[in-house]
C-alpha angles and dihedrals in degrees: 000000000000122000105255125147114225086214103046134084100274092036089059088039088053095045085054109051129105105205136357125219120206111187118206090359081155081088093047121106110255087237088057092067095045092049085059093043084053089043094046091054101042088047097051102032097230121112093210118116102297094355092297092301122127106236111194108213109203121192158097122266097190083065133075122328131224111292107233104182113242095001134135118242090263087060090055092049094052085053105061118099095245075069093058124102087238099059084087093066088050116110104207126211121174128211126209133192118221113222 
C-alpha cells in the first residue's frame, strides 16, 4: 500500500475524488497499479475494485514497458499491468487516430 495518511491532505483528496486519470500507466509496474487499488480501498472505506472510484488508464502498449532494474525482458513482461490480476476487471477502449 502507499503511505498515505486517511487524514491527511492526499488521503481526503483522494476520498474525494471522482475519477482518477493515469497517463502512460503502460509503463507503469503492475504492482503500481495494485498498491492504488489497496489504497483506494483503505482511503474510502469501500472493498469494491479502487475503492469504488473509475480510474481512466491512458497509454500505449506497443511502447515502452515497464522498466524492472536488472531484469531480463521476461521480467519486464510479467511486470506490466495486462499481467495484474486486475487487468480482468479492465474494460478496454481503444482509441485510433485517422491519418
Amino acid at each position: 500500500m502507499c503511505n498515505i495518511k486517511r487524514g491527511g491532505v492526499e488521503g481526503r483528496l483522494l476520498q474525494e475524488c471522482v475519477f482518477v486519470v493515469w497517463d502512460e500507466c503502460t509503463m507503469s509496474n503492475k504492482s503500481a497499479f495494485e498498491a492504488l487499488d489497496r489504497t483506494l480501498q483503505d482511503l474510502r472505506g469501500n472493498s469494491r475494485l479502487m475503492g469504488g472510484m473509475t480510474v481512466l488508464l491512458s497509454g500505449d502498449f506497443r511502447q515502452t514497458l515497464p522498466v524492472v532494474p536488472r531484469g531480463t525482458r521476461a521480467d519486464e513482461i510479467k511486470a506490466c499491468l495486462k499481467k495484474s490480476y486486475l487487468w480482468p476487471n479492465a474494460y478496454v477502449n481503444l482509441a485510433t487516430q485517422k491519418k
